[in-house]
N, C-alpha and C positions, 0 to 999 in steps of 0.2 A: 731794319726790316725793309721791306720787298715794296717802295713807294709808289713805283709807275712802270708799267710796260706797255707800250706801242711800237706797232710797227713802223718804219722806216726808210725808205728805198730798198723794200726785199730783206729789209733784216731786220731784228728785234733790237729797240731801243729800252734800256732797263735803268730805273731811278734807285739805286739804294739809299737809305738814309737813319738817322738815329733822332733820339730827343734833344742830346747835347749839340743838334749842330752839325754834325758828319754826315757826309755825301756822296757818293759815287756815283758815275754813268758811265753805262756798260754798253756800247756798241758790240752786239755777236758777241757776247763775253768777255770783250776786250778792255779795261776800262780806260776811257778816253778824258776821263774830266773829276777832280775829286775836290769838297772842299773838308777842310779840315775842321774837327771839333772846336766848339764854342762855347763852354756849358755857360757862361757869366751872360749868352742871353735867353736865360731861359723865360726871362718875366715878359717878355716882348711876346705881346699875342701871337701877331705875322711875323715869317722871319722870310725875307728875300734870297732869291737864291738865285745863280746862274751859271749854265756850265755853257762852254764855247768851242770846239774843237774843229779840225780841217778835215775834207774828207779826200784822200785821191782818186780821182775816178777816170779814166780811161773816155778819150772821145773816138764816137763811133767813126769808123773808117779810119782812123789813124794810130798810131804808135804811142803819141804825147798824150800825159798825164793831166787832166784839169783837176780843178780845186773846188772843193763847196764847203762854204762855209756854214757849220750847224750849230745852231744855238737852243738851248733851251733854258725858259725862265719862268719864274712864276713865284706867288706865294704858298708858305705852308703856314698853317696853324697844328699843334698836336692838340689841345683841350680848349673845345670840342675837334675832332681832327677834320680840316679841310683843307684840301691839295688844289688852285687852279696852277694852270701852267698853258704857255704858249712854245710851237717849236716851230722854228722859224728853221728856211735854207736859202743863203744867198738873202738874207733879210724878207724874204716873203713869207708870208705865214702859211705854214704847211697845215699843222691842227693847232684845234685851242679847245680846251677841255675843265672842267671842276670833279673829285673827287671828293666822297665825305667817306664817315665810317663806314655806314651800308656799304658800300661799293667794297671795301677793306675787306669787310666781314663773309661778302658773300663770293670773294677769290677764293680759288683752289687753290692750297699748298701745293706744290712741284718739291719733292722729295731732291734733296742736295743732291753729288758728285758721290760717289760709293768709293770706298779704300780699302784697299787687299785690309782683311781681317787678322788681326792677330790674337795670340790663345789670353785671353786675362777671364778673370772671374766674371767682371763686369760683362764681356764680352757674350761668356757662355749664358748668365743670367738672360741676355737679351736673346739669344739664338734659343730658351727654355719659352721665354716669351712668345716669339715668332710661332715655335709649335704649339701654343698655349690657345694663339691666336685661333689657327688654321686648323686642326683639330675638333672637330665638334663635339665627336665624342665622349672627349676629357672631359665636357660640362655633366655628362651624366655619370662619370665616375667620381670628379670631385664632390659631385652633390652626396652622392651614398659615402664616399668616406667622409665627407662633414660630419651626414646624418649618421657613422656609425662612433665617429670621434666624441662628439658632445653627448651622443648617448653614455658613449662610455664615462666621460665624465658626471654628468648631471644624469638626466633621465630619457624617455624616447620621449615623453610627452614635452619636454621644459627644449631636449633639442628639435624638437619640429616648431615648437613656437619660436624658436631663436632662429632657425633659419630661414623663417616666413620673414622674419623682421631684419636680415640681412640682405633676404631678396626685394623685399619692399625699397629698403633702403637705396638698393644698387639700381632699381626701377628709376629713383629720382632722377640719377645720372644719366639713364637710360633715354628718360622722358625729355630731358635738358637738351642732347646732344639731338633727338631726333628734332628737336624747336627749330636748332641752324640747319640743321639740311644734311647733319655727318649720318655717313655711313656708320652703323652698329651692329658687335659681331655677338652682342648677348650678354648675359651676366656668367659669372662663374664662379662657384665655389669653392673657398680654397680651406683645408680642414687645419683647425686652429690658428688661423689667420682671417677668417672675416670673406670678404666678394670681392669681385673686380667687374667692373662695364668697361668695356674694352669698344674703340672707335678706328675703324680704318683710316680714317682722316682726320688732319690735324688743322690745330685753330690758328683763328689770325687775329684774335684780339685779346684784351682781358676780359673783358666783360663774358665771354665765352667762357675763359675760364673760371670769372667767380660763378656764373649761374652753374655749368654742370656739377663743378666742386659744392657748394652750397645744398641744388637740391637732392642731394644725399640724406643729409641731414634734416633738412626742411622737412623730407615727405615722413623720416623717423619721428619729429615732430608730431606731423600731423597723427600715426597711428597711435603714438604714446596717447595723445588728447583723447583720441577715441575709442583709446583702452580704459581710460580712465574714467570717461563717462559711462563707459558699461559698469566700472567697477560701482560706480555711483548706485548706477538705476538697479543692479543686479545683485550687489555685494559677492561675488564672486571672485574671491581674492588672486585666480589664477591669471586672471585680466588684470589686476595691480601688480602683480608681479611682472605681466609684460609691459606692463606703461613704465616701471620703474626703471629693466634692467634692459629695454629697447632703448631708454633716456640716457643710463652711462654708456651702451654701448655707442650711441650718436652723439652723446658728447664727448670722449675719446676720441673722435671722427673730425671733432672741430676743433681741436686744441691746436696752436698757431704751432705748428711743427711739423714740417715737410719730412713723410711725402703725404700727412694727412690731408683731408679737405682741408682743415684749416690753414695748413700750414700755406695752402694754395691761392685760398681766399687771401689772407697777409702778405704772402708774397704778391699778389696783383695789384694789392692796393697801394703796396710800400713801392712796387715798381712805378707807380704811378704817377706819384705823389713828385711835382715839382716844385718846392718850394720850400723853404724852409717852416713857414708859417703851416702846411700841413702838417709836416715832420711833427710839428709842436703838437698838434691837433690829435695825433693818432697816436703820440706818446703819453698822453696825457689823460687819451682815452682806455689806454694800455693801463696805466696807473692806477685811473680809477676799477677796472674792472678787478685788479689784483687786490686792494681797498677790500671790498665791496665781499669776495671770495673767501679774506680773512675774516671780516666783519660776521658772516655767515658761518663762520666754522669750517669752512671749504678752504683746508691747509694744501690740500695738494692741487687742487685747479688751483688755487692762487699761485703754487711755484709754478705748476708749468705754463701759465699764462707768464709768469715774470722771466720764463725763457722764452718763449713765444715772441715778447716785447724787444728782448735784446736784439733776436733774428731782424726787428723792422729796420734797428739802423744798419746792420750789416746788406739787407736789400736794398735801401735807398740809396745808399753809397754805389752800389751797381745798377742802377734804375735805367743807365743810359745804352747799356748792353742788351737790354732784350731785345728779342724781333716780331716782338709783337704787339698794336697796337693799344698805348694804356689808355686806360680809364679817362673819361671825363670828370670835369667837377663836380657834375650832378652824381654820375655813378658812383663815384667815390662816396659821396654821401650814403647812398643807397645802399651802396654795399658795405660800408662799414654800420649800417643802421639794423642791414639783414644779419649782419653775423652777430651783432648783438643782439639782436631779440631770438636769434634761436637760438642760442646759448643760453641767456636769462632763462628761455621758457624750458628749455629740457633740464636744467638747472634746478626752476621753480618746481619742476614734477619730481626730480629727487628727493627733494628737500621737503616739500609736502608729504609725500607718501611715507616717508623716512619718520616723521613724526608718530607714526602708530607705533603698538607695543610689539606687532609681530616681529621678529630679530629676522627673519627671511627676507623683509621688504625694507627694513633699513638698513640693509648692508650696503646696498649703492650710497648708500648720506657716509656710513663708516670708512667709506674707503675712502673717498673723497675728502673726510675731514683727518683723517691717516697722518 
């Protein structure tokens, strides 16, 4: 990821770097200085770093070449992340600066280098995307063929309430992305596939990406709760039905398996995670939750959480690749605390409501224990 940009005698000086150690500085795109990966320090809080290169530079009124010597040095820490660093020319010190996540968090992506296009599926999926984006249209056609799809399945009443409850949900995403400051181009309806919130601009952390991935779910949470308290005070069984079948559709949302929220939330934590002693911590958390699933009757969230688990050591193993900054150790906590409790609770609303005699309202417990 993208550690530091400064200018520089008229040109941009650029820090690349990774978790494991890996380094590059880019004069004008050039790279001038690189250190190689390290991953065996990863337990060292501070990790020192230093890059040195010559610069040629021409003296005024003459033909001869002079020399400047650039240096740049300084500490990193990744958890919690802080960057100081000094840059020196000719050993005088030119700036000297400290970096934490805030400052990370609140850079603008710069979209890479662009390559001649070629035909693949993958490719056209994205150029389907692109007009998916730009289009605004298409939101009030997807929404009518949602609304004409689930009618035809179910009813016009059962699909307006399901699509309240997919807009709500896509709102959390919504609501997440506007917290950092990203542009957002809407929610969108896709018929027999659920929503998408779609963001002009991209993240620079994880934390970014467990909140927007999360509160999807989170706010489905919340309306199940508040369907269900109607159902309470009201008895109006149409409200249990959406507290029950808003609960599988957001728990399906969380299940650790990309390109779900879940699978996003998992992926962020497992990229995060430096240490073996977490590794332990988040497999073990894994375990229990599969436990716990079977213990309940809940046969099939228990397998696909026990894929879900497998996916954390295939991430960890890659943790040092991403580009974007992970998690701290408090987040880590936090967000592996948040995805359990909104699982447990949309979980707990199945399983409650599933216990009546109505076979309409315990079909989300049947499927699940399937």
């Amino acid at each position: 990821m993208q550690l530091l940009e400064i200018e520089c005698l008229g040109k941009m000086l650029r820090l690349e770097g990774s978790m494991a150690g890996w380094q590059q500085l880019f004069w004008d795109d050039k790279c001038v200085s690189q250190i190689n990966a390290n991953a065996d320090s990863d337990d060292l809080p501070y990790k020192k770093f230093l890059h040195q290169f010559i610069l040629k530079t021409e003296q005024e009124g003459q033909s001869e070449q002079g020399e400047l010597q650039v240096e740049l040095n300084g500490l990193l820490q990744w958890q919690p992340f802080e960057l100081q660093f000094k840059l020196l020319i000719n050993n005088e010190l030119l700036h000297e600066n400290s970096l934490n996540e805030k400052d990370i968090e609140q850079r603008q992506v710069i979209p890479g280098e662009k390559h001649p296009m070629k035909f693949s599926f993958v490719g056209m999926a994205g150029l389907g995307l692109k007009l998916l984006k730009s289009a605004k249209v298409i939101k009030v056609l997807f929404a009518a063929g949602s609304l004409a799809a689930y009618s035809w399945l179910f009813s016009i009443e059962f699909a307006i309430a399901l699509i309240l409850c997919l807009v709500f949900h896509e709102y959390g995403h919504i609501k997440a992305m506007k917290y950092f400051g990203l542009k957002t181009k809407g929610i969108y309806l896709i018929p027999f596939v659920g929503g998408l919130a779609l963001s002009d601009d991209k993240i620079n952390t994880r934390w970014q990406d467990i909140v927007i991935s999360i509160m999807g779910p989170f706010f489905g949470l919340i309306l199940s709760l508040a369907c269900l308290v109607g159902y309470w005070l009201t008895d109006i069984e149409i409200l249990a039905g959406l507290a029950v079948f808003n609960a599988l559709l957001n728990l399906f949302n969380m299940l650790p398996v990309l390109p779900l929220d879940g699978g996003h939330v998992l992926k962020s934590i497992a990229f995060s995670i430096n240490s073996k002693v977490g590794l332990l911590a988040c497999v073990l958390g894994a375990v229990l939750g599969v436990y716990i699933s079977y213990h309940f009757g809940l046969a099939l969230l228990g397998f696909l959480l026990a894929i879900g688990s497998i996916e954390i050591l295939f991430e960890y193993k890659r943790r040092h690749l991403s580009d974007l900054l992970p998690l701290n150790r408090y987040a880590q906590i936090v967000s592996a605390l948040w995805y359990v409790l909104t699982v447990g609770g949309l979980s707990a609303i199945i399983w409650f409501v599933g216990q009546t005699d109505n076979g309409a309202l315990s079909l989300p417990l049947k499927i699940l224990a399937s």
